[in-house]
Backbone as ProteinMPNN parsed JSONL, in Angstrom:
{"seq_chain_A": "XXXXXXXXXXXXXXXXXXXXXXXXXXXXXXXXXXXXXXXXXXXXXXXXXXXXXXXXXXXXXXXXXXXXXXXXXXXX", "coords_chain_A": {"N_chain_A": [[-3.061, 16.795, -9.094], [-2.06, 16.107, -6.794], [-3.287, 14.046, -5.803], [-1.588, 12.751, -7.39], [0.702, 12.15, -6.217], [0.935, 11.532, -3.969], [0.485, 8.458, -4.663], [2.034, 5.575, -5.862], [3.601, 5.085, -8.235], [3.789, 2.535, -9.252], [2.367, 0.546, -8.283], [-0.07, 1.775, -7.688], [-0.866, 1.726, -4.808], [-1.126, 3.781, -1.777], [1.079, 5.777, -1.487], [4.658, 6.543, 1.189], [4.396, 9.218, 1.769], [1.607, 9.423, 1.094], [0.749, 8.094, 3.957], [2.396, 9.305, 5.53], [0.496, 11.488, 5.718], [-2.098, 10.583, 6.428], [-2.623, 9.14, 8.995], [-3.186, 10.637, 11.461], [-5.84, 11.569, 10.409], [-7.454, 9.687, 9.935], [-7.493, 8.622, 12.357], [-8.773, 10.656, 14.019], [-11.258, 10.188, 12.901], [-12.212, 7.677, 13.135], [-12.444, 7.669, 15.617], [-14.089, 9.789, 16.279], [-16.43, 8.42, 15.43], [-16.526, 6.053, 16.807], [-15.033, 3.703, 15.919], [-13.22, 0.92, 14.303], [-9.971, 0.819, 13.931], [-7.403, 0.137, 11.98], [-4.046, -0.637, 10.842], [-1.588, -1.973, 8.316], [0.955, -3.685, 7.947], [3.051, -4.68, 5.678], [5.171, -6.787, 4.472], [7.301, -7.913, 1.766], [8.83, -11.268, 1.676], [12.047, -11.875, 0.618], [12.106, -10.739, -1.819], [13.869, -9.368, -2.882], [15.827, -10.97, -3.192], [13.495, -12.613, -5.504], [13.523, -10.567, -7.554], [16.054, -10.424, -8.518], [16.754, -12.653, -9.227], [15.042, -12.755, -11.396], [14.425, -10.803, -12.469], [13.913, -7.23, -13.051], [11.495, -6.28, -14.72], [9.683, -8.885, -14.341], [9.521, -8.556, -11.65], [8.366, -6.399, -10.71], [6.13, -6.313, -12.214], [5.082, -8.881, -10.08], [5.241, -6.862, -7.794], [2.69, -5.644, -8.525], [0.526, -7.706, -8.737], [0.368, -8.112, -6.179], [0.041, -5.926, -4.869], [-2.464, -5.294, -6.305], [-3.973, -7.912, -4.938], [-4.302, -6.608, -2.695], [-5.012, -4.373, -2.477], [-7.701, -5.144, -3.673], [-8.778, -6.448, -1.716], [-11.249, -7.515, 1.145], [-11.251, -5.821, 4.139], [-12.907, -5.36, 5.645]], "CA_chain_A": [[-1.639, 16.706, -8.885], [-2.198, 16.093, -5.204], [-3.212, 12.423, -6.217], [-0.802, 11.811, -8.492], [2.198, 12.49, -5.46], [0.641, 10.256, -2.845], [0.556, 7.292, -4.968], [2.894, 4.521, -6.328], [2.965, 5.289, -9.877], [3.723, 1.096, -10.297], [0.911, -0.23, -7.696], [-1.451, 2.896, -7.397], [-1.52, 2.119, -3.771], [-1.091, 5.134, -1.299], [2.884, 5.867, -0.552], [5.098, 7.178, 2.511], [3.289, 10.4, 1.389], [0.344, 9.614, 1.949], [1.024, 7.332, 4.653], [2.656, 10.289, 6.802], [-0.19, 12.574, 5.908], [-3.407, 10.076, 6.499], [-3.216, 8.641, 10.13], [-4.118, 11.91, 12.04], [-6.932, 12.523, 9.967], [-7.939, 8.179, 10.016], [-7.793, 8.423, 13.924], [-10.297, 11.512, 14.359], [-12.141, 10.004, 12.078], [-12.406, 6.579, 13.96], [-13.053, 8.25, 16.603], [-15.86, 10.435, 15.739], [-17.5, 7.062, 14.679], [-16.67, 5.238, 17.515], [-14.94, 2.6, 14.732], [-12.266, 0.245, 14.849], [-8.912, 1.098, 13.092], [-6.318, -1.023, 11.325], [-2.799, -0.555, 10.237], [-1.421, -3.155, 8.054], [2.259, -3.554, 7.31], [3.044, -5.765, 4.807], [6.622, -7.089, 3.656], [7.133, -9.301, 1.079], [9.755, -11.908, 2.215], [12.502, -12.263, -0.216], [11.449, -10.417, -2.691], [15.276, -8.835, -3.576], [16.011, -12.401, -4.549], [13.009, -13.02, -6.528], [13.52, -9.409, -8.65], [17.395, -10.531, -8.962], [16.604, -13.899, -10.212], [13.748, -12.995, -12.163], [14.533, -9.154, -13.535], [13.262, -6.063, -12.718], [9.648, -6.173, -15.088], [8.82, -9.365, -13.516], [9.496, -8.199, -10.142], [6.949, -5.041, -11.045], [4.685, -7.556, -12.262], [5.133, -9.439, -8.953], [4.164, -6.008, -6.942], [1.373, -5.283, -9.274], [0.07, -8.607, -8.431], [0.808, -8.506, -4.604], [-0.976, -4.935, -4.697], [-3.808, -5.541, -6.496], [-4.581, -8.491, -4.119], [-4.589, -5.804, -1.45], [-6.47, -3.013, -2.581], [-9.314, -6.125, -3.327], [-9.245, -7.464, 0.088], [-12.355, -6.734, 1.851], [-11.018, -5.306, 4.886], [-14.005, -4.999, 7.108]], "C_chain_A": [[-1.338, 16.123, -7.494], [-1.812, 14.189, -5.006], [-2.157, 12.28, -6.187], [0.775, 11.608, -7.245], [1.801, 11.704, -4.032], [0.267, 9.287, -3.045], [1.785, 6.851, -5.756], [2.59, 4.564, -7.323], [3.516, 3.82, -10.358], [2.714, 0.243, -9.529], [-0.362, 0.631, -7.932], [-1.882, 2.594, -5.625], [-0.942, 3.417, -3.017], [0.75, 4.741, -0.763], [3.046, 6.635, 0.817], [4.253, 8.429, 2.496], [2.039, 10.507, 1.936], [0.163, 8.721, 3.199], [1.368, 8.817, 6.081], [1.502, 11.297, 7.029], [-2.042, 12.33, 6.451], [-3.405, 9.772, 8.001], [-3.88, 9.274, 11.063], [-5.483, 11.927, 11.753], [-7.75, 11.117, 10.124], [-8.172, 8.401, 11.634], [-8.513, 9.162, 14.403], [-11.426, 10.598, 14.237], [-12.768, 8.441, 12.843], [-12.703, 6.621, 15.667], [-14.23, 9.028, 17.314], [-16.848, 9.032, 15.422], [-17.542, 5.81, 15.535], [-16.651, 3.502, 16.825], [-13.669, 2.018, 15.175], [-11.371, 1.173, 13.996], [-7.955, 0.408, 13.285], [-5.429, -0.264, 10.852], [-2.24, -1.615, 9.852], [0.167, -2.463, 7.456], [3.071, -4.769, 7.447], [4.855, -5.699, 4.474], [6.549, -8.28, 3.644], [8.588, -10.164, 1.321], [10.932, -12.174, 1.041], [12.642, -11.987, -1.643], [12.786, -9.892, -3.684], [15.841, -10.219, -4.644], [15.019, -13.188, -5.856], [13.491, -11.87, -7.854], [15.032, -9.647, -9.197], [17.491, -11.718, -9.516], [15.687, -13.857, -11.698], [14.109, -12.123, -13.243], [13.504, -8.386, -12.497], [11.325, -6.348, -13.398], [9.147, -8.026, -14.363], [8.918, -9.193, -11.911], [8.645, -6.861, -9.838], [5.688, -5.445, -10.655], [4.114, -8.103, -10.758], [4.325, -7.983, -7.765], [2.906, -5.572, -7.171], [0.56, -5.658, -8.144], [-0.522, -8.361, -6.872], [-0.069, -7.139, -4.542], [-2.346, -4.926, -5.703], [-4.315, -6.733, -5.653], [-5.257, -7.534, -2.477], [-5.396, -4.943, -1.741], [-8.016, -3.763, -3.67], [-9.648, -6.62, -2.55], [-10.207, -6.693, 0.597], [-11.846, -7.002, 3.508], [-11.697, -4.907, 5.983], [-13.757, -5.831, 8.204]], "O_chain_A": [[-0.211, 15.685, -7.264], [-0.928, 13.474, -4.533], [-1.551, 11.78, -5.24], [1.752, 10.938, -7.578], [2.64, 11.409, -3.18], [-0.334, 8.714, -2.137], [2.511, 7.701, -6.271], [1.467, 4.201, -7.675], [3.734, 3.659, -11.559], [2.23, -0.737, -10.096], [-1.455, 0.201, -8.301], [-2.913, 3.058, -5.139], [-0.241, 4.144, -3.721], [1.316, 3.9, -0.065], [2.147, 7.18, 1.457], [3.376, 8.533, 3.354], [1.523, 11.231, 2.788], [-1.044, 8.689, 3.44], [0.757, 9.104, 7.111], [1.362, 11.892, 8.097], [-2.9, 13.17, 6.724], [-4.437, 10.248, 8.473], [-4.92, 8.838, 11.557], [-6.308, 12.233, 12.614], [-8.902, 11.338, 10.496], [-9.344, 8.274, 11.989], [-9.159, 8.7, 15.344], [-12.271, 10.288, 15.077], [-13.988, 8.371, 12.99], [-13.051, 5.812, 16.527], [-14.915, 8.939, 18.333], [-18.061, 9.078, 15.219], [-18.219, 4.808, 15.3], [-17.442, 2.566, 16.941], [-13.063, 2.421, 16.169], [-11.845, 2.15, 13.416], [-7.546, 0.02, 14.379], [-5.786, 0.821, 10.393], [-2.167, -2.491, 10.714], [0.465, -1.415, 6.882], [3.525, -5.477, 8.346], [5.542, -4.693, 4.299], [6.206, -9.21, 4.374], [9.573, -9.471, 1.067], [10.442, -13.036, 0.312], [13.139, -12.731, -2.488], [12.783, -9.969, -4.913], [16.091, -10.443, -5.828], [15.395, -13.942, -6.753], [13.771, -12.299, -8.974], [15.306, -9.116, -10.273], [18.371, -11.872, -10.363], [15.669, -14.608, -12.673], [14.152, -12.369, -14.448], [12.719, -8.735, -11.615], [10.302, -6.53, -12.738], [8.013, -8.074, -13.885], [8.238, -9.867, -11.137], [8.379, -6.469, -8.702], [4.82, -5.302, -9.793], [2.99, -7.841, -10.331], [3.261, -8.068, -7.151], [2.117, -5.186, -6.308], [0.079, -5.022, -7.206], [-1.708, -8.439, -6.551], [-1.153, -7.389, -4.016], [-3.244, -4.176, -5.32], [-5.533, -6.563, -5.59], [-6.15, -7.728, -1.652], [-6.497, -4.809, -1.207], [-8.961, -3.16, -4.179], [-10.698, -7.256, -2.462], [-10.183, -5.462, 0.586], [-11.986, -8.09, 4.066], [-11.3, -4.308, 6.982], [-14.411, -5.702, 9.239]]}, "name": "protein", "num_of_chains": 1, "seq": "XXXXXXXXXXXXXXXXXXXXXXXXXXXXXXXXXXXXXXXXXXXXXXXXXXXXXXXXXXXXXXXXXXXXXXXXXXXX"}
């Protein structure tokens, strides 16, 4: 249940949720490891006018898309 409330039930990537509840625990953790750490924040440009030209399910589609390119990016 935990999951299911810190993700985007139309991307599956991690929401404000888990967003407010991960960086604490990412910055120990990058720390203990003497590792880099990244924050990425993404906005899609225009995107009100594509989902108002387009519709709502292809403007879904469109975040799908736009999040599955992200949670395949190799990030190292």
């Amino acid at each position: 249940m935990q999951k299911l409330a810190s993700l985007d039930a139309l991307t599956g990537l991690a929401n404000r949720r888990s967003f407010d509840l991960k960086p604490g625990a990412e910055w120990r953790r990058a720390a203990r490891d003497s590792a880099p750490l990244s924050l990425l924040m993404i906005d899609v440009d225009f995107f009100k006018r594509y989902n108002d030209a387009y519709g709502h399910q292809k403007g879904d589609a469109c975040l799908q898309f736009i999040a599955s390119s992200i949670a395949g990016a190799d990030l190292r």
